[in-house]
C-alpha positions, 0 to 999 in steps of 0.5 A: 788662727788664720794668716792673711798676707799681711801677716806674712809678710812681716813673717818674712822679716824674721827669717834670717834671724828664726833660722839660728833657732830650735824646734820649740823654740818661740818668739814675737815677730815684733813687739807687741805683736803676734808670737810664733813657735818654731817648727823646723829651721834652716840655716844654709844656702837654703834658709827657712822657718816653718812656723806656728802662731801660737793662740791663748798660749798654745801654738795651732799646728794646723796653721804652720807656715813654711818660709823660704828666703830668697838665694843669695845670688850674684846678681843681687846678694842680700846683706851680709848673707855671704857672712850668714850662710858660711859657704862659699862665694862658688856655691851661691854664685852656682845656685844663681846661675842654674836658677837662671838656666832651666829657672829652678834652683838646687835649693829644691833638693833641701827644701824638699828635705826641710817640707818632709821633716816638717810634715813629720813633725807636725804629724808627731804634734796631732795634725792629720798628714802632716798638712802643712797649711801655707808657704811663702817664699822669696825670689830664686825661692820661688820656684822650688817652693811653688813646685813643693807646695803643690807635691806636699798639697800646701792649701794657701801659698803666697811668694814673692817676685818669683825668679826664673818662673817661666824658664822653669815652665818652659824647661818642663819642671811643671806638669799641666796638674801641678800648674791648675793646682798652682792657679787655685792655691797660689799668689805671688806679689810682684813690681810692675818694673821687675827691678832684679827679675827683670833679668832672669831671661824672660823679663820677670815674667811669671806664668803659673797662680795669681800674679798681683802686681804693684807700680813700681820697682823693688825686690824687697818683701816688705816695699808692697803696701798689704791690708788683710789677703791683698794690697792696702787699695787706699794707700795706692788709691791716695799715692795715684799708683797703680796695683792689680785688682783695682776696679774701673772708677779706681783705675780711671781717677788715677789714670786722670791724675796720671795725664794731668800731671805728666810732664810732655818732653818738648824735644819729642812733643813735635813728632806725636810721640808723647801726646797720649801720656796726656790723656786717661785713656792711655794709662787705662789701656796699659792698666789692662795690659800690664796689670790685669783686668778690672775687679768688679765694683763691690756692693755695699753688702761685699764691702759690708762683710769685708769689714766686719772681717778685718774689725774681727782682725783688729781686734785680734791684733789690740789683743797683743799689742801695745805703743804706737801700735795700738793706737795705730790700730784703734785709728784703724778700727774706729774708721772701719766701724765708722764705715761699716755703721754707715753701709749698714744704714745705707743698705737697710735704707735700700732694701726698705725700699726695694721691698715697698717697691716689690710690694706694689708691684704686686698689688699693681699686678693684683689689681689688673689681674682683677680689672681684666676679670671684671671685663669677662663678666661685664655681659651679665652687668650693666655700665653702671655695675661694671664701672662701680667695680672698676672705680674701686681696683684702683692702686691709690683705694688699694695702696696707702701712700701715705704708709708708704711715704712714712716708710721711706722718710723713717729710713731715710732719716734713720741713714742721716743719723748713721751718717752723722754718727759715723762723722763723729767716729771719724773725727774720734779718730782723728782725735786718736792721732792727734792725742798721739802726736802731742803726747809724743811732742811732750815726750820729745821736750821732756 
């Protein structure tokens, strides 16, 4: 069973609590949700599970995670870890500040023990290697779990708000290999205003894999809006907000609501020093600057293919849950189906017509190759014979327009149909929620 980014994500709400649990042991990382069996665990300064989803109820060791929560530092302690972790004050505080030194935690030495002992056990369950498919880990996490991953060749590795990472390059705890390998199999997901890494010394920066960013401040896993292997680009879209991978037509409509609705400080207006705020090209720029450049405008096809992709997701998903959930997720995948019956239409109108328009062509060129052979042979004609030739290659004697108009109105007409089909789904979806909401109004007078 493959995990998307979404799904670990919520993983990582389960740490805390899977870290006190034995190898065999499992549970659902929420209710009505997906259910893992525990691997390996640790309960220390270093706190990780490695899990494995576990799919018609055996569990797919070949899809195990490792999962790291972030140290508990001075700068930004996590609640009630002091309590958790039973070490003491000096230690937790001494992980912080090597972290912040040469930007690699002790934790390495640990967690290098916890991805050995994993490897070994699941090579003991039937994995080839012991291969250890994903790992995901937090802040001062970060660091040592990318540099692992690479050593124990983990083939998808999501962290996030890696602390320390370009001190960590620049001490030299990274080899040019290990960093190619880390750009090929590692994303990290990051606020754009580094709240906490903001202060690692190198203002949050991180200089090695895919680093996705989001408007915004937070050192919290779960502040990030994901869908599928990347941000929910809807929910930024709605909320004018700003994420990494966003395409052009994206980044402009926002960057026009951006200076339409920015507030001048008179106090400073007088000096020019806030006047591009009212404009979109100054927020495009920074888009470019700050979150990367633009992603290429999908084809219908790519949007197409993505769908059907999440609809296989979602009907996964309705499998094993139930409550809000489900209905949250049958919303869901009708407006996905909705869309899909729609592109699908769309493009099968267009590929009617690109394949009239290759045909004619060809005809067209058919019939000049033919006109320019008729003039070679006109010595041995006469006028009259030539032009009786040349009257018949003609494009209307050889076309049928009135086929080829047919054609496209048929496809035409077939999209209209899809179109007022997907509006019906979508108002189904509607209906969802609104049958959602009144039951739970009933519910609450009851």
């Amino acid at each position: 069973m493959e995990l998307t980014h979404e799904d670990i994500q919520k993983l990582h709400k389960k740490v805390r609590e899977w870290k006190k649990l034995e190898q065999g042991d499992s549970d659902f990382v929420e209710t009505g949700g997906q259910e893992y069996e525990i691997i390996n665990s640790e309960n220390s300064v270093t706190e990780a599970v490695a899990v494995a989803p576990i799919v018609g109820g055996k569990a797919d060791y070949s899809k195990t995670i490792v999962l790291t929560a972030g140290t508990q530092n001075k700068v930004n302690p996590l609640k009630n870890s002091f309590e958790e972790i039973g070490n003491t004050l000096g230690s937790v505080e001494g992980a912080a500040d090597a972290a912040y030194v040469s930007g690699l935690s002790p934790q390495y030495a640990k967690m290098d023990e916890f991805f050995a002992e994993t490897q070994k056990r699941l090579e003991d369950k039937g994995v080839k290697g012991g291969q250890i498919w994903y790992s995901s880990a937090h802040s001062q996490a970060g660091v040592p779990n990318a540099k692992l991953s690479v050593k124990y060749r983990v083939k998808e590795i999501v962290n996030y708000y890696d602390w320390g990472a370009k001190k960590a390059v620049d001490s030299g705890h990274f080899t040019k290999s290990e960093l190619n390998y880390l750009e090929k199999h590692a994303i990290i997901y990051s606020d754009s205003g580094k709240q906490i890494t903001g202060i690692d010394g190198n203002g949050g920066a991180i200089p090695y894999g895919q680093v996705r960013l989001y408007e915004g401040k937070s050192h919290n896993i779960q502040t990030p809006y994901l869908k599928g292997n990347n941000y929910d680009f809807d929910k930024y879209i709605k909320k004018n907000k700003f994420v990494s991978g966003m395409t052009e037509k994206q980044v402009r409509k926002i960057a026009e609501y951006k200076a339409k609705t920015y507030k001048v400080n008179v106090a400073i207006a007088n000096y020019g020093l806030e006047m591009e705020k009212v404009t979109p090209e100054y927020y495009v720029r920074e888009y470019l600057k700050e979150y990367g450049d633009f992603a290429p405008e999908p084809s219908k096809q790519d949007l197409i293919a993505i769908n059907r992709e999440y609809i296989d997701e979602l009907h996964a998903s309705l499998r094993t849950s139930s409550g809000d959930k489900t209905i949250s997720l049958r919303e869901e995948l009708v407006r996905t189906s909705a869309q899909t019956a729609q592109l699908q239409a769309e493009v099968y109108e267009q590929e009617i017509k690109d394949k009239l328009a290759s045909a004619k062509s060809k005809v067209e060129a058919h019939i000049s190759e033919l006109r320019n052979a008729s003039f070679t042979l006109a010595h041995n004609l006469s006028s009259g014979e030539v032009e009786d030739l040349l009257s018949e290659l003609t494009l209307s004697k050889a076309w049928n327009g009135g086929t080829e108009a047919s054609t496209l109105a048929s496809a035409s007409a077939y999209t209209t149909k899809m179109t007022e089909i997907a509006g019906n789904l979508n108002k189904a979806a509607d209906n969802i929620v609104a049958i959602d909401q009144k039951g739970a109004q009933i519910f609450e007078k009851s």
